[in-house]
C-alpha positions in Angstrom: 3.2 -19.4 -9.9 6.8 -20.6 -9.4 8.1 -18.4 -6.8 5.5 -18.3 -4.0 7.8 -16.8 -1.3 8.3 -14.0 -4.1 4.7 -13.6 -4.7 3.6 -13.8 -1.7 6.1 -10.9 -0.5 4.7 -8.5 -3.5 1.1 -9.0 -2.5 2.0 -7.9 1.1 4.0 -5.0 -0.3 1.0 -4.4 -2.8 -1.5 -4.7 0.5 0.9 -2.3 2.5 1.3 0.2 -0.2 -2.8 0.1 -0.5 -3.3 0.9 2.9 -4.5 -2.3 4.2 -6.6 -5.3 3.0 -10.1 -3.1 3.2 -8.7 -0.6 0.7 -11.3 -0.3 -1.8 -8.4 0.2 -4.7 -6.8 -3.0 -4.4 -9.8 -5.1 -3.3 -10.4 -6.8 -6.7 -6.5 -7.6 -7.7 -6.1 -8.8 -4.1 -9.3 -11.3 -4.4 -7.7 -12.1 -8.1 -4.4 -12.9 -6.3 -5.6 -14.7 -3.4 -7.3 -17.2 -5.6 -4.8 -17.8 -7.8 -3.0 -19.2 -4.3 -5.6 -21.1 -2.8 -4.3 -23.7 -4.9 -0.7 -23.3 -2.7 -2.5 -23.0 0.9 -0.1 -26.1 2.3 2.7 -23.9 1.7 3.3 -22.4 4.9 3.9 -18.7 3.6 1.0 -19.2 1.2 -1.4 -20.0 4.2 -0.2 -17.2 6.2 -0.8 -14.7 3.1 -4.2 -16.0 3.1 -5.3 -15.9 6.8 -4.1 -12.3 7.0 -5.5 -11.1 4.3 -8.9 -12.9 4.8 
């Protein structure tokens, strides 16, 4: 992932456009996404992603 301020803004549009983090639709692309960042969790933006979508 080179752009994490880019990623991390189109999985909140992708959580927004899903209706929320407990959609059902998005729930296995958003657990894909969020562990592909886990590895970026000191990046402030990165950590923020996580928390709220946790």
């Amino acid at each position: 992932m080179g752009d994490l301020d880019a990623t991390v803004e189109t999985g909140e549009h992708v959580v927004d456009l899903l209706g929320g983090v407990s959609s059902a639709r998005g729930g296995s692309a958003l657990a894909e996404l969020r562990a592909a960042l886990v590895k970026h969790r000191s990046a402030p933006v990165v950590s923020g992603f996580l928390d709220d979508t946790a």
